[in-house]
Steps between C-alpha positions, in 0.01 A plus 500: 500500500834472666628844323171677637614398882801561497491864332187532728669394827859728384191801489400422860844452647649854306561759766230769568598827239537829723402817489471667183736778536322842276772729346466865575667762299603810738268806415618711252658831587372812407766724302656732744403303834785468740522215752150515694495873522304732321675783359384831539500705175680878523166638413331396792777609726469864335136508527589413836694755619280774290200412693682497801653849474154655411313302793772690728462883298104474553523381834804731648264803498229328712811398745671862473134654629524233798847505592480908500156482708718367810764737455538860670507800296797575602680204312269482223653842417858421512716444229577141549195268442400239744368158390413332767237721760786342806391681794189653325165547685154554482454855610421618155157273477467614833513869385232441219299333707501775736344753278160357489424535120610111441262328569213762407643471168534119488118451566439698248735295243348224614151600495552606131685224359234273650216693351650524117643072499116400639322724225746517247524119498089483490468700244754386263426153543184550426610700157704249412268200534284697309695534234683172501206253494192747304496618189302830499448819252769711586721263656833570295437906556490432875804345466621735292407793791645284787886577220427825473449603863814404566651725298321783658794722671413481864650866571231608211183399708609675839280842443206224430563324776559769750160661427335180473596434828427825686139533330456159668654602894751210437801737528760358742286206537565108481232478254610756289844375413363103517246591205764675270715213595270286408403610168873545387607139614172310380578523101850297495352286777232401271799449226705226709184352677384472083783226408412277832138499466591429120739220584223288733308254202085616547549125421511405879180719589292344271570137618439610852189634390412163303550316858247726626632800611381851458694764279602697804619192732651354190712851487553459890580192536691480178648779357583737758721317732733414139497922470656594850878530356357742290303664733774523788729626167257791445454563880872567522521747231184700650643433805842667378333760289328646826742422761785707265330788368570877496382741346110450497543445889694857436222649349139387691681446830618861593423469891823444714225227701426306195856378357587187348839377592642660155388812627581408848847443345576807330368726816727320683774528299430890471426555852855297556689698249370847687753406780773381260343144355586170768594233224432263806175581558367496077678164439277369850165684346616344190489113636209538652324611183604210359479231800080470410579417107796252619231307742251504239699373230615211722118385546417505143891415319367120403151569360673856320782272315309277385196776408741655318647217299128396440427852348819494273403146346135509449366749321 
């Protein structure tokens, strides 16, 4: 009894134990770390500086035709080049302004380029849906056709064309040049529009339509919102393809009043080059060919990146 006290009573009068104290081991260092900063490996820095140096070779061009647009003739002639436009001016937009064929011209650019993305995307998303999500006799020779048109030499269908055009009155005519546009642009369209429609699951449009919706809201509501990266990605190309072209503008648009801005460019540039050519003045017709596809590219840069990474992935 007395042995059960007293060990019981030197229990009770011990002093309280502290804090158990846990033993970390410092993290392990990975081979090759220094200190707390991360080492950057000679490749990187290469890749760097490669990427770099052809960021500045495509972009010194587009600041060449600037810098020489608010220069004088007289010093973009001279031996010595200037790099900075110090003491430049605007008299050369002011001089292609003045000539009154700008903006004639840039209506009709517009105009066009309008026309062909509205259709052209219609049409090609509706040839790609089709043959994305049915399977139909004669599907794989459509597809097939859509390959083989685009091998087609444009320069080859110009005789067709022409006299297609002029037994229809649509000779220097928006409607003329939007249909040809139209029907060259709409077969690769259908191509990339294809791998997005192909990419959404027809998973997603059945379960809408098992919580009660129809097959067209289920598309709606469902489908077609996932599909505009793809469809501003096509839109940019037809956009591009119209907004650029030559030669078929060469060939149905043979009025000096009816002129895209290609062909507004190259009259200018001839008409310029009658009275000994005014650098100044091309480089300032230049940027303002090229101010419209700058603005629209800035509305549409997000949805187009990511359109365009979507297309590369999905398939």
């Amino acid at each position: 009894m007395t042995s059960t006290v007293n060990s019981t009573g030197a229990a009770a009068g011990a002093a309280p134990a502290g804090p158990r104290v846990q033993r970390t081991d410092p993290p392990a260092r990975r081979p090759g770390a220094t200190g707390g900063r991360r080492r950057i490996r000679p490749v990187r820095i290469v890749l760097g500086v490669v990427g770099i140096a052809a960021a500045l070779i495509w972009a010194f061009p587009v600041y060449w035709m600037l810098n020489s647009s608010l220069l004088p003739n007289v010093t973009l002639q001279s031996t010595t080049p200037t790099w900075l436009p110090f003491g430049g001016s605007f008299d050369n937009f002011v001089a292609v302004f003045s000539g009154g064929t700008f903006l004639p011209a840039l209506g009709m650019s517009t105009a066009i380029a309008v026309i062909t993305v509205v259709f052209c995307l219609f049409f090609a998303f509706l040839g790609a849906l089709a043959i994305s999500r049915f399977r139909f006799r004669g599907r794989k020779a459509f597809v097939l056709a859509v390959l083989l048109i685009q091998m087609l030499p444009a320069e080859g269908l110009f005789i067709a064309q022409y006299k297609l055009m002029g037994s229809l009155n649509l000779l220097n005519s928006i409607v003329g040049v939007s249909v040809i546009y139209i029907a060259a642009v709409v077969p690769f369209t259908i191509w990339m529009l294809r791998g997005f429609v192909a990419g959404v699951p027809a998973d997603l449009e059945e379960a809408a339509m098992i919580d009660g919706l129809s097959r067209t809201q289920a598309f709606l509501r469902i489908t077609f919102p996932l599909l505009a990266p793809g469809l501003v990605a096509s839109g940019v190309y037809a956009f591009l393809q119209a907004w650029n072209e030559f030669t078929v503008a060469l060939v149905l648009l043979q009025d000096n009043s009816s002129q895209t801005l290609p062909l507004w460019l190259r009259g200018f540039i001839q008409a310029s080059a009658s009275r000994a050519t005014d650098w100044g003045q091309v480089m300032a017709a230049s940027t303002l060919v090229a101010i419209p596809v700058i603005i629209f590219f800035l509305f549409v840069q997000g949805r187009m990146t990511s359109g365009l990474v979507s297309g590369a992935v999905k398939g």
